[in-house]
C-alpha positions in Angstrom: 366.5 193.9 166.3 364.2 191.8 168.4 365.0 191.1 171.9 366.9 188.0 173.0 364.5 185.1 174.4 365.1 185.2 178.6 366.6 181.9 179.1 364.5 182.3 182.2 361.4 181.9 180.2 359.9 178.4 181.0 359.9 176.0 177.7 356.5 175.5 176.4 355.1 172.7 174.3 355.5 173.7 171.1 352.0 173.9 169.0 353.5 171.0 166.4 354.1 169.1 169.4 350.9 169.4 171.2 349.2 168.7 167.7 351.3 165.8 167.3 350.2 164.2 170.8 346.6 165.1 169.9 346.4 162.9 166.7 348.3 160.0 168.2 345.7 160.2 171.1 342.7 159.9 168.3 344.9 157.0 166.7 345.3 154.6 169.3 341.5 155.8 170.7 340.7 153.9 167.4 343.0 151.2 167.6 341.7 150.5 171.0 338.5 150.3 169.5 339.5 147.7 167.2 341.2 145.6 170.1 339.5 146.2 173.1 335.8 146.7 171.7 336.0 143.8 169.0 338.4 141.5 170.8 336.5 138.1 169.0 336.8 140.2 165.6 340.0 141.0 164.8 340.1 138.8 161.2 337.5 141.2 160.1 338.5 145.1 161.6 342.2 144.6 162.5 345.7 144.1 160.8 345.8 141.0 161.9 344.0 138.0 163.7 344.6 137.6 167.0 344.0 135.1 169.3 343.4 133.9 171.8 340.5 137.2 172.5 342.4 138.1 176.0 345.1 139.2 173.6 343.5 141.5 171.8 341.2 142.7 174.5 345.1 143.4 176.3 346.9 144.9 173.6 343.2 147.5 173.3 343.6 148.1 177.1 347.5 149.2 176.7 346.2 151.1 173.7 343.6 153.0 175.8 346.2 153.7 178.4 348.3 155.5 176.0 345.3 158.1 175.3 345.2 159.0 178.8 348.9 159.6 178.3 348.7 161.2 175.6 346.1 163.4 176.8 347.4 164.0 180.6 350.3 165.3 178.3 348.5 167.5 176.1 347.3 169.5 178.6 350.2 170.6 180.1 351.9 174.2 179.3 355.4 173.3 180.4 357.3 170.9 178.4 358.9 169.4 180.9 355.5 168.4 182.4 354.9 166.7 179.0 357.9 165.3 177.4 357.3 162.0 179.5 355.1 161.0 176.8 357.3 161.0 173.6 360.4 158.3 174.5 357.3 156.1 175.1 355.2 156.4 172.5 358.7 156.6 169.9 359.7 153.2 171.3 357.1 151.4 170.9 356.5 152.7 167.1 359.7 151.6 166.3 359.4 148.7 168.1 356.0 147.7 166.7 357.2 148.6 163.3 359.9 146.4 163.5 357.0 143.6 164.8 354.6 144.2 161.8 357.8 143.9 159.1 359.5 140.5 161.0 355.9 139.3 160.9 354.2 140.7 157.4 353.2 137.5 156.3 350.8 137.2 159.0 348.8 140.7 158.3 345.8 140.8 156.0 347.1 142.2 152.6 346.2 139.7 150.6 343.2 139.7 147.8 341.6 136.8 150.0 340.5 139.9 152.1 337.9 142.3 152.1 338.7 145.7 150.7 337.7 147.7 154.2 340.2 145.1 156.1 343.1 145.5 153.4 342.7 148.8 153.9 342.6 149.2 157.8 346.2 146.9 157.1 347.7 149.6 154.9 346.8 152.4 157.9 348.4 150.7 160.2 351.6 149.8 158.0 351.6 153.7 157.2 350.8 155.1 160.7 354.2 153.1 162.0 356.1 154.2 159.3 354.8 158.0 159.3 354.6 158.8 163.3 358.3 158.2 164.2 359.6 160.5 161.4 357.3 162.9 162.2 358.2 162.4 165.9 361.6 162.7 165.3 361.3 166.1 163.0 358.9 167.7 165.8 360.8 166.7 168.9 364.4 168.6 167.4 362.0 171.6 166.9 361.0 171.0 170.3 363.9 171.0 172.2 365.3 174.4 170.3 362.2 175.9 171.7 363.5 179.0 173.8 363.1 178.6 177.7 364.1 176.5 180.1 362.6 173.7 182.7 360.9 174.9 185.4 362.3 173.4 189.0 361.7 170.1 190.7 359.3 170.8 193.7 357.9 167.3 195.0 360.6 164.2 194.5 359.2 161.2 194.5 360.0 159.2 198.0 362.8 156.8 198.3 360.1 153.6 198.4 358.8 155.0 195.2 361.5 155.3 193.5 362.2 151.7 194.4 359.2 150.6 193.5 359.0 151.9 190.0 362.8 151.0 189.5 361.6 147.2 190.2 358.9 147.7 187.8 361.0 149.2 184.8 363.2 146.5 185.6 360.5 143.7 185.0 358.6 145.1 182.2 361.9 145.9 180.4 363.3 142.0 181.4 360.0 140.1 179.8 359.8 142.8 177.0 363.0 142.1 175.7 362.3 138.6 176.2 359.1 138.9 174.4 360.8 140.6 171.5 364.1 138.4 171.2 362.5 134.8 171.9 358.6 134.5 172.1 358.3 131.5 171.8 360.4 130.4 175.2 358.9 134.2 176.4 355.3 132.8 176.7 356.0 130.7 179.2 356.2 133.9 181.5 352.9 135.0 180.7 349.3 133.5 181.7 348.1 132.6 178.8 348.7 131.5 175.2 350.7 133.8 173.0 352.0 133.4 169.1 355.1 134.5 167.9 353.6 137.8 166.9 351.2 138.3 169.8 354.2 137.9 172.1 356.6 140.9 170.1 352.9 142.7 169.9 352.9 142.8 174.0 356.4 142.8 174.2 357.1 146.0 172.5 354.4 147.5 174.9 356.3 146.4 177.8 359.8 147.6 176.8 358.0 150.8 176.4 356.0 151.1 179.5 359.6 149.7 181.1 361.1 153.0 179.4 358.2 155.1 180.8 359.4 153.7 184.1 363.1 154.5 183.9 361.9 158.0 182.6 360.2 158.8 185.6 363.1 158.1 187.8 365.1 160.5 185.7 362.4 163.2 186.0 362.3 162.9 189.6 359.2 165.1 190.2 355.5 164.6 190.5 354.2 167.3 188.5 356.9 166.2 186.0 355.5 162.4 185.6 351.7 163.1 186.4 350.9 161.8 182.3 352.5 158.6 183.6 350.8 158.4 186.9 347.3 158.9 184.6 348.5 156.3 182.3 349.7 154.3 185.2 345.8 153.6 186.9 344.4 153.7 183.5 346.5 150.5 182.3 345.8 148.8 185.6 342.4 149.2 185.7 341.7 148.6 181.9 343.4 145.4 182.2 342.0 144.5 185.1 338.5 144.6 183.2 339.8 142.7 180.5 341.0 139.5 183.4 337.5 139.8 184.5 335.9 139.8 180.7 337.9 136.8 179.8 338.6 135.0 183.2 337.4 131.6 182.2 341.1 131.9 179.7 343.7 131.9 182.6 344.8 129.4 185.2 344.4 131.7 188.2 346.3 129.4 190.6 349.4 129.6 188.2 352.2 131.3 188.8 352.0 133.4 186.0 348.6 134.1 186.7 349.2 135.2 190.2 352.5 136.8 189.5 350.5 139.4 186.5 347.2 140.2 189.2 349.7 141.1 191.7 351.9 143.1 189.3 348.9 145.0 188.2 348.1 145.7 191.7 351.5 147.3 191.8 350.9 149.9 188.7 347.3 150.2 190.3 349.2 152.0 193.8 351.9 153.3 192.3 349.8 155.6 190.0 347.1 156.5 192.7 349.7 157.4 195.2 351.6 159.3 192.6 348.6 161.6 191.4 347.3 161.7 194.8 350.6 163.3 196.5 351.0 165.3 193.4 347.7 167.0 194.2 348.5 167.7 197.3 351.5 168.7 196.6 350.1 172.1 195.0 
């Protein structure tokens, strides 16, 4: 008879798991790509137009951001180290599936469309559908995996924990608000969104505002360092994009000001966070 696992035995990422996060990383590499690289050509090599460009070039940037999630959580051994990943990238799947079915009338599938776009349409349709079953299946083999968490060594500081709380709070506020009524929603952003654009951002922001919440739960550096890496890589992505299509915002609006300044926040928040999380070990 074998031996019973030691429930002192730290719980690894399971191989399904870390194979999981690994194609999701080369997905939304490719749909940044699309967004990010060929912002002005989305009616020709993405599910749908988009436009204004700053919208596409943003939703690229967010995509990007994931794969340093993604990745930042692939290389961890501990699952606890990793898990910060999957809540995010499940919610926003559902959520954008939910976007992509309210909003199917808008995505090329018709004939009027070239073959190579149709069919970039009908990957996108099946990768929403696809990832959060398999997500789902993977993550209850996961958390049977034998083992335990390891300990919390570094918390994050009191004026961190504020700080991200305020963050999840906002991201999670204009998310929803995105999602439920984008119309009245785009008046909180700095520039011009449709109906779809606006649940397209704002199931990114319900997410990250998830991703926020999470890390307060996890309460540890080494525990939230894939969200610190996505953190700096969001901020700074979108940071490039304000700069590559500056002449499209009203800088002295509130809006405008308010989103620099918030991304100034996510900018500090992850550096200080992977920073004291080095020196931490």
């Amino acid at each position: 008879m074998p031996p019973l696992a030691d429930d002192n035995t730290e719980r690894t990422v399971a191989p399904s798991m870390r194979l999981l996060m690994v194609v999701a990383a080369v997905l939304v590499a490719l749909a940044g790509v699309q967004l990010f690289v060929f912002s002005e050509q989305t009616d020709r090599f993405f599910a749908w137009t988009i436009d204004p460009p700053i919208t596409a070039a943003f939703l690229g940037a967010a995509y990007w951001a994931s794969v340093a999630l993604e990745v930042a959580a692939v290389r961890q051994r501990a699952w606890a180290n990793a898990r910060i990943a999957v809540p995010t990238v499940f919610s926003f799947t559902v959520l954008t599936l939910i976007v992509t079915l309210v909003h199917l009338d808008r995505f090329h599938l018709g004939a009027d469309f070239a073959f190579a776009t149709r069919a970039v349409t009908w990957a996108w349709i099946a990768v929403y559908v696809v990832v959060p079953i398999l997500m789902i299946v993977i993550a209850s083999v996961q958390v049977r995996a034998p083992g335990s968490d390891p300990p919390r060594t570094q918390h994050l500081g009191g004026w961190l924990r504020t700080v991200v709380g305020t963050q999840g709070a906002v991201l999670t506020v204009v998310g929803v608000t995105l999602l439920v009524a984008p119309t009245s929603g785009a008046n909180l952003w700095p520039w011009d969104l449709t109906p779809l654009t606006g649940r397209a951002i704002g199931a990114w922001l319900v997410s990250l505002g998830l991703a926020a919440f999470h890390v307060l739960v996890e309460n540890d550096l080494r525990r939230v360092r894939p969200a610190a890496v996505a953190y700096v890589a969001f901020g700074i992505l979108q940071l490039v994009v304000l700069a590559r299509y500056s002449a499209q915002l009203t800088w002295t609006s509130p809006q405008a000001l308010g989103y620099v300044g918030f991304l100034l926040t996510i900018l500090v928040v992850g550096g200080v966070a992977l920073r004291a999380d080095s020196s931490a070990r």
